[in-house]
C-alpha positions in Angstrom: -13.9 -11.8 -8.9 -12.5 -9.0 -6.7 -9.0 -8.1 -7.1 -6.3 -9.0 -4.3 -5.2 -6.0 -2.2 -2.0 -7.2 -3.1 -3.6 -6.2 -6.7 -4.4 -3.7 -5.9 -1.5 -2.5 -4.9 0.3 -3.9 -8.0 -2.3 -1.4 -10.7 -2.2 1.3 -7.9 2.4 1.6 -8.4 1.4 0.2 -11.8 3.6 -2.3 -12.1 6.9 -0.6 -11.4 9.0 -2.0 -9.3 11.0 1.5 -8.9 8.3 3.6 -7.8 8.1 4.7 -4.4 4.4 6.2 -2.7 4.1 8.4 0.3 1.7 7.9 2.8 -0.7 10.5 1.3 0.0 8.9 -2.0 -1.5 5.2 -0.8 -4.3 6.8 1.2 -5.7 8.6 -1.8 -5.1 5.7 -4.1 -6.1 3.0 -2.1 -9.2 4.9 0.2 -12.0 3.4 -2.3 -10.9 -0.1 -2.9 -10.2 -1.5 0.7 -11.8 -1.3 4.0 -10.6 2.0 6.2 -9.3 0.0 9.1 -6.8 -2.1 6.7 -5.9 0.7 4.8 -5.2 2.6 8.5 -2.8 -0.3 9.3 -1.2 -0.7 6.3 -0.4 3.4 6.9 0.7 3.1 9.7 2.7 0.2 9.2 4.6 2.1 6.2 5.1 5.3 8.5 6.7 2.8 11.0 9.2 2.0 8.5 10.5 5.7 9.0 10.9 5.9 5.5 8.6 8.5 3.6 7.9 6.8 1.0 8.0 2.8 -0.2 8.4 1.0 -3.2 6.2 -1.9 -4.2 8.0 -4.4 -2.8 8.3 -3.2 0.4 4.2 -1.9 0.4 3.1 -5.4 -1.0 5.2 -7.2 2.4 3.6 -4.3 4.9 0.7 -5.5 3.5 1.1 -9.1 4.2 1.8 -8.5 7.5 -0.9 -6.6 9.1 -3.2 -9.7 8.1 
């Protein structure tokens, strides 16, 4: 079975709830395990936040959202 994107995002911070990724970060991480036009949104949704980089938490409810 395929892991989640949330999952993915989980293994990609690694499990730390006090890391915080840049845009670039994500994009490089993420570009091979989910589809370009979700991992666009999920961008752009974190550059929206006007913050230049997000923690887990805060990447993992982006996420939800631009289902």
């Amino acid at each position: 079975m395929e892991p989640t994107l949330q999952e993915l995002l989980a293994d990609l911070y690694g499990y730390d709830q006090d890391a915080h990724f840049d845009t670039t970060q994500l994009r490089e991480g993420l570009a091979h395990q989910m589809p370009p036009a979700q991992l666009d949104k999920l961008i752009a949704a974190v550059e929206a936040t006007g913050d230049p980089a997000v923690d887990l938490e805060t990447a993992t409810a982006l996420l939800d959202g631009i289902r």
